[in-house]
C-alpha positions as CSV (number, residue, x, y, z in Angstrom):
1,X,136.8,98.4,82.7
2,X,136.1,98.9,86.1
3,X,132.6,98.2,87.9
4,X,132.3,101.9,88.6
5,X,132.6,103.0,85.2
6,X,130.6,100.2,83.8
7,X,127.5,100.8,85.8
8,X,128.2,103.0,88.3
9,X,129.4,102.5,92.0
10,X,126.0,103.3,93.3
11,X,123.9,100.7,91.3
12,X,126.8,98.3,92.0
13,X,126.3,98.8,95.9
14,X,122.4,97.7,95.6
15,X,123.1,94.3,94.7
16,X,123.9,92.0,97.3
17,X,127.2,89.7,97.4
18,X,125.4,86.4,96.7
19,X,123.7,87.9,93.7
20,X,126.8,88.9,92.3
21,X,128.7,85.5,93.1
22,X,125.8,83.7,91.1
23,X,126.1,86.4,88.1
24,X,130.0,85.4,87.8
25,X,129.6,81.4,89.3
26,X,125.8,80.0,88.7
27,X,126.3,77.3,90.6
28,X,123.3,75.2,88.2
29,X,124.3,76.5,84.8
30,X,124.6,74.1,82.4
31,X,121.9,71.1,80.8
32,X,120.5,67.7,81.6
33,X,119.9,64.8,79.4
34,X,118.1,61.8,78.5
35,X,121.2,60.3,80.0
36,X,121.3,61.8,83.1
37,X,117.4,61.0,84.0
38,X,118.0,57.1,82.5
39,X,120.9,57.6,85.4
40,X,118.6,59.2,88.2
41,X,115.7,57.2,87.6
42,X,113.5,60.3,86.3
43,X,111.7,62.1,83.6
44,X,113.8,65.0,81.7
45,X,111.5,67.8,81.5
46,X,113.1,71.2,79.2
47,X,111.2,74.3,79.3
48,X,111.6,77.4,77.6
49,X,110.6,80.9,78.5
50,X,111.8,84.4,77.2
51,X,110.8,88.3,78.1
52,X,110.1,90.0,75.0
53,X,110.3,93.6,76.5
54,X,114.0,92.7,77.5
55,X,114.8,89.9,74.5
56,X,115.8,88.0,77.9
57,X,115.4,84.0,77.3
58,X,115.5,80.9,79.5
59,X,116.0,77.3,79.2
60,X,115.2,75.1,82.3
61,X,115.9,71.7,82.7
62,X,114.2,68.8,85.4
63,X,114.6,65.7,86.2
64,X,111.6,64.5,87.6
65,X,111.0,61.1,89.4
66,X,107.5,60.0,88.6
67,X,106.4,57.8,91.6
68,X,106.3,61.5,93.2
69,X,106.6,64.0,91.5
70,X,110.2,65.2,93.0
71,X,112.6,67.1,91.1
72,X,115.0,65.3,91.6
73,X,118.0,68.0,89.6
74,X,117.2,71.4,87.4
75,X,120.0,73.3,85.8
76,X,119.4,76.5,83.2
77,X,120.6,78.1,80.3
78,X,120.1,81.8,79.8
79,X,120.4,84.7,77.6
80,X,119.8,87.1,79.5
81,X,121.4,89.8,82.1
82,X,123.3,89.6,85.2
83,X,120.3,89.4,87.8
84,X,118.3,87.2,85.2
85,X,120.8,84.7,85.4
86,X,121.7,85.1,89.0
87,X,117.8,84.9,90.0
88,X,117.1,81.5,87.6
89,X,120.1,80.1,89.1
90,X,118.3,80.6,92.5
91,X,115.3,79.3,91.4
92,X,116.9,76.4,90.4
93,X,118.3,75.7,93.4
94,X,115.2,76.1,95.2
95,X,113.2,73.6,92.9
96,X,115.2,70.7,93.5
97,X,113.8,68.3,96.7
98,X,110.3,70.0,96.0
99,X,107.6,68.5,94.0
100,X,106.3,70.0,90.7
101,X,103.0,71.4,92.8
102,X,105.1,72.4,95.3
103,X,108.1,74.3,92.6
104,X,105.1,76.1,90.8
105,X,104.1,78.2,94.2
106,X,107.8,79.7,93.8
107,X,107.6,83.2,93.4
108,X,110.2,85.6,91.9
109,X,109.6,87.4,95.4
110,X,111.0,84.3,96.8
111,X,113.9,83.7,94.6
112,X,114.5,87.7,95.9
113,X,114.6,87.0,99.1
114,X,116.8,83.5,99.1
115,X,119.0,86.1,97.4
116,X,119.6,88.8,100.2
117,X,122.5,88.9,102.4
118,X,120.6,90.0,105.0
119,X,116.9,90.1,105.6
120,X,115.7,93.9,105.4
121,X,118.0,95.1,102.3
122,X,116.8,93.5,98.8
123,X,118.9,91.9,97.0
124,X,118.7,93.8,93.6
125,X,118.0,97.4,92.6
126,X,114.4,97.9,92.3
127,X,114.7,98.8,88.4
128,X,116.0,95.0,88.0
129,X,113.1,93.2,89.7
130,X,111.6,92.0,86.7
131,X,114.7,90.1,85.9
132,X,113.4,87.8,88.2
133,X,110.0,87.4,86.5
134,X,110.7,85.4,84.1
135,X,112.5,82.9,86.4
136,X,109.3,82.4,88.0
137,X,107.4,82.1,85.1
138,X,109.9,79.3,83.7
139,X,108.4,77.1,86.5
140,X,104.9,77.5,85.7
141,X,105.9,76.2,81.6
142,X,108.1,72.8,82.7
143,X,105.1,72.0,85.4
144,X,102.2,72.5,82.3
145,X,105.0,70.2,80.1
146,X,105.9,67.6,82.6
147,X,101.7,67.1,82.9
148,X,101.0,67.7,79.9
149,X,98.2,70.3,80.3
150,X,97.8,73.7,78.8
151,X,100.0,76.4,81.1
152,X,97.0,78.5,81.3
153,X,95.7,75.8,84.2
154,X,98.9,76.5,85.9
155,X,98.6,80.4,86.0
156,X,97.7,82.4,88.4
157,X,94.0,84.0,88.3
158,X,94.4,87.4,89.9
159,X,97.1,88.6,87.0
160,X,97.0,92.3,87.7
161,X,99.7,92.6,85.3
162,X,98.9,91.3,81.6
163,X,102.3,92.8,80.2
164,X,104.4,91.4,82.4
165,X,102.6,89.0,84.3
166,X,102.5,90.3,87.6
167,X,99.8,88.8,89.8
168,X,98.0,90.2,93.2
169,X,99.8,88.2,95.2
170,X,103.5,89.5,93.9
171,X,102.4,93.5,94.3
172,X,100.5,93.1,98.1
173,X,104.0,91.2,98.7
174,X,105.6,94.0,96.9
175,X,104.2,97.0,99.0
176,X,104.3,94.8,102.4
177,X,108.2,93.6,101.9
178,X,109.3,97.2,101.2
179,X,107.3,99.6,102.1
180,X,105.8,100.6,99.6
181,X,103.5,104.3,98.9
182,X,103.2,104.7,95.2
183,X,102.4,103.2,91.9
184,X,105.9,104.4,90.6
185,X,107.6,102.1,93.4
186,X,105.5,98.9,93.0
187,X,106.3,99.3,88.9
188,X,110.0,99.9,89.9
189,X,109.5,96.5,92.2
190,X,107.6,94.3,90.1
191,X,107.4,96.1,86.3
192,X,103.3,96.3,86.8
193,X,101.9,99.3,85.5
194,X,105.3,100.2,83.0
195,X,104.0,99.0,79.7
196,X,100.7,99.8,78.7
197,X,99.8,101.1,81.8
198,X,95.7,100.2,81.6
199,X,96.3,98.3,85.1
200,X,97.3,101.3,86.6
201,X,93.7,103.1,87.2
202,X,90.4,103.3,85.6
203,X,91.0,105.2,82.3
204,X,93.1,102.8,80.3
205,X,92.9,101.3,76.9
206,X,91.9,98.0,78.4
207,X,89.4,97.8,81.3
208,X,90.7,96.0,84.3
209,X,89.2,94.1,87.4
210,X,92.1,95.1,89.4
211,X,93.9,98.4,89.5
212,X,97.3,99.0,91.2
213,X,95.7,102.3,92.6
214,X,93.3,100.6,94.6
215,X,95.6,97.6,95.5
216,X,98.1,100.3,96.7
217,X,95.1,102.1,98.8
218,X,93.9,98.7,100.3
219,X,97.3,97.4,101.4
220,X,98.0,100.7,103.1
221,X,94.9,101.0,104.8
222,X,95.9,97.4,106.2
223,X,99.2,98.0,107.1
224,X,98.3,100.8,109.1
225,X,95.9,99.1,111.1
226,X,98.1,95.9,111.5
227,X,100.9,98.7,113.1
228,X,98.3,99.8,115.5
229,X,96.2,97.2,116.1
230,X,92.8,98.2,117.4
231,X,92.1,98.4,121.6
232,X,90.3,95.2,123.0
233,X,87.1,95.3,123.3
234,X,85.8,97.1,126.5
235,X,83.6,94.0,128.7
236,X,82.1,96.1,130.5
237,X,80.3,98.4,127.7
238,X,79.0,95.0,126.5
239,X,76.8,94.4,129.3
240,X,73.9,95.1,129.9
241,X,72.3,98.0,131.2
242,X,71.1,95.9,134.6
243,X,74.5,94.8,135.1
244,X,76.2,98.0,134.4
245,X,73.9,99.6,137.3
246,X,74.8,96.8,139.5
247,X,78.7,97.3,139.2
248,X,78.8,100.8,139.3
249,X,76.5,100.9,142.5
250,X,79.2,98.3,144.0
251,X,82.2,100.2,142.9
252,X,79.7,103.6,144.6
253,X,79.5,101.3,147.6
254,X,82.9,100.3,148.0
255,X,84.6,102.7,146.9
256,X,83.3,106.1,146.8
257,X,80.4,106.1,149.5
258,X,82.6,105.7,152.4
259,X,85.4,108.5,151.6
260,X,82.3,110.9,150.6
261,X,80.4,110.0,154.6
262,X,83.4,110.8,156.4
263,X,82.6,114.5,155.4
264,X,79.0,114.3,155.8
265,X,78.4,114.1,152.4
266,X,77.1,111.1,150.0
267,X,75.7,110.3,146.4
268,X,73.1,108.7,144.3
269,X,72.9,106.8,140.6
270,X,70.6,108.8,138.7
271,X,70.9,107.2,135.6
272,X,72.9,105.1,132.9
273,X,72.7,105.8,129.2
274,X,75.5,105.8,126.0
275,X,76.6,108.5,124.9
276,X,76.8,109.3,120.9
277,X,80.7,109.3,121.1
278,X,80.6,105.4,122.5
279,X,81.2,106.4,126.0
280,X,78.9,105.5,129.0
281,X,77.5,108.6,130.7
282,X,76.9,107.9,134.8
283,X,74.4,110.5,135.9
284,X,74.7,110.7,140.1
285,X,73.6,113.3,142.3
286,X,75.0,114.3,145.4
287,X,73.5,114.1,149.0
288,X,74.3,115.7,152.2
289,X,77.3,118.4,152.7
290,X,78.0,117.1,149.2
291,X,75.4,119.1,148.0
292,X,75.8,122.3,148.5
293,X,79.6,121.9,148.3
294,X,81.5,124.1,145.5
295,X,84.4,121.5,145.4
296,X,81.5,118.8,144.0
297,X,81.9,120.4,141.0
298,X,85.5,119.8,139.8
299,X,86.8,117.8,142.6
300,X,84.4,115.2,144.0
301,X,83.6,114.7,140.4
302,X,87.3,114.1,139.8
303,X,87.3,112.0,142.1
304,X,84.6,110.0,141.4
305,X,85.1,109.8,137.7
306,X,88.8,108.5,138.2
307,X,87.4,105.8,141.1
308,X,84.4,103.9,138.3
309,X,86.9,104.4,135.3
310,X,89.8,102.5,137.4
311,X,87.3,99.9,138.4
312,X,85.1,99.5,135.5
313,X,85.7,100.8,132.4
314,X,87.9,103.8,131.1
315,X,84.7,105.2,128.6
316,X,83.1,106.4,131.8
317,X,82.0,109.7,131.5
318,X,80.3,111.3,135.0
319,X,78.1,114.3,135.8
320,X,75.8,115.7,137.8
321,X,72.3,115.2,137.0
């Protein structure tokens, strides 16, 4: 049967080329033995770990060298789908040359990305993410066996997730890494929020610390301020009031004063104060043919507006006092 009537040629499209030549060719299927760590000078370490929403299992297999910790092979054996077995076959991969600590901070977000053919289309369709859950969680099991320590030291406290152990760290990777703007997407993504749904928002059977609604919210709200990063602060609003006087009479001196006398005319700080929308209000008042002048109104003040905000600071606001 062809591909296109199997799954479909769309879905087929969405999985990229290295994730399909692992789903036909894992390149570390297969087991390890008490043989082959005698051979390698290690400890055989054979974890097991299945997905009972998807009856998807896992066997993974280490050879660990003691003196520090390296892994120094890991192969698998897998019931599972496609994209389960193409992801663990990733993982791995990745594992061996890392130490246990260092295998355990492997996420299935990770094993995604290793799997892309190029860096901004995923690797997978986002219905098949959680395939690559259970990968991630196989690590976490052969590090709590190979140090003989209950796997609940190993997890991960901010589980968001309980059904299928999704934790804060995966979603806000989740929303950053694609885009993200609903709840609907990140379940699609990760599977948080598909099963019993009480991590979704307040309301559910089980009460929650952490809710993907507000996660969602709070990652947003970042990412829009990381895309347009506040202004710098403005040096010269942080002065003080003494020096503020002193520059602006300067920049009156320099600047202004002398274009103002060659028409008779001249001016005079009134006053300084902040203004309630964060701008600094210059209060001046005009002297000589200035005075009486009708252009002061719009133009002079133009003028003299555009001369202290070039200089000084652009929240300069002037009028006449």
């Amino acid at each position: 049967m062809a591909k296109n009537d199997l799954i479909g040629g769309s879905l087929w499209e969405q999985y990229s080329a290295k994730v399909a030549e692992r789903m036909n060719n894992p390149r570390h299927f297969g087991e390890l033995t008490a043989a082959d760590a005698q051979r390698l000078g290690g400890r055989l370490v054979i974890a097991n770990e299945g997905a009972e929403s998807c009856g998807d299992t896992v066997r993974l297999y280490w050879i660990v060298r003691e003196s520090d910790e390296r892994i120094l092979a890991a192969t698998f054996k897998s019931f599972g789908c496609g994209t389960a077995i193409a992801s663990t076959d990733m993982m791995a991969e990745m594992c061996i040359g890392k130490t246990v600590s260092e295998a355990t901070k492997i996420t299935n977000l990770d094993v995604e990305r290793a799997l892309r053919d190029t860096a901004d289309k995923a690797a997978v369709p986002p219905q098949k993410m959680h395939c690559s859950v259970m990968a991630y969680e196989v690590i976490k099991r052969a590090a709590a066996l190979y140090r003989n320590v209950d796997i609940a030291t190993l997890q991960d406290k901010d589980i968001v997730c309980e059904c299928a152990r999704v934790t804060l760290q995966t979603i806000e990777d989740a929303i950053r890494i694609n885009d993200l703007h609903t709840v609907e997407e990140i379940a699609d993504y990760t599977k948080a929020g598909v099963f019993c749904k009480s991590c979704v928002r307040p309301g559910g059977h089980e009460k929650r610390e952490l809710y993907l609604v507000d996660i969602l919210a709070r990652v947003r709200e970042e990412m829009s301020r990381e895309s347009s990063p506040q202004p710098p602060p403005d040096a010269f609003l942080e002065q003080s009031v003494v020096k503020q006087i002193r520059a602006i009479e300067a920049a009156l001196d320099n600047d202004i004063r002398p274009v103002l006398a060659r028409d008779g005319g001249g001016i005079e700080l009134d006053d300084v104060r902040r203004a309630a929308d964060g701008s600094l209000l210059v209060l001046v008042q005009y002297k000589g043919a200035c005075k009486g002048c009708a252009g002061s109104v719009a133009g002079t003040l133009s003028f003299v507006q555009q001369s202290l905000q070039e200089r000084l600071s652009p929240a300069i606001r002037v009028q006449v006092a």
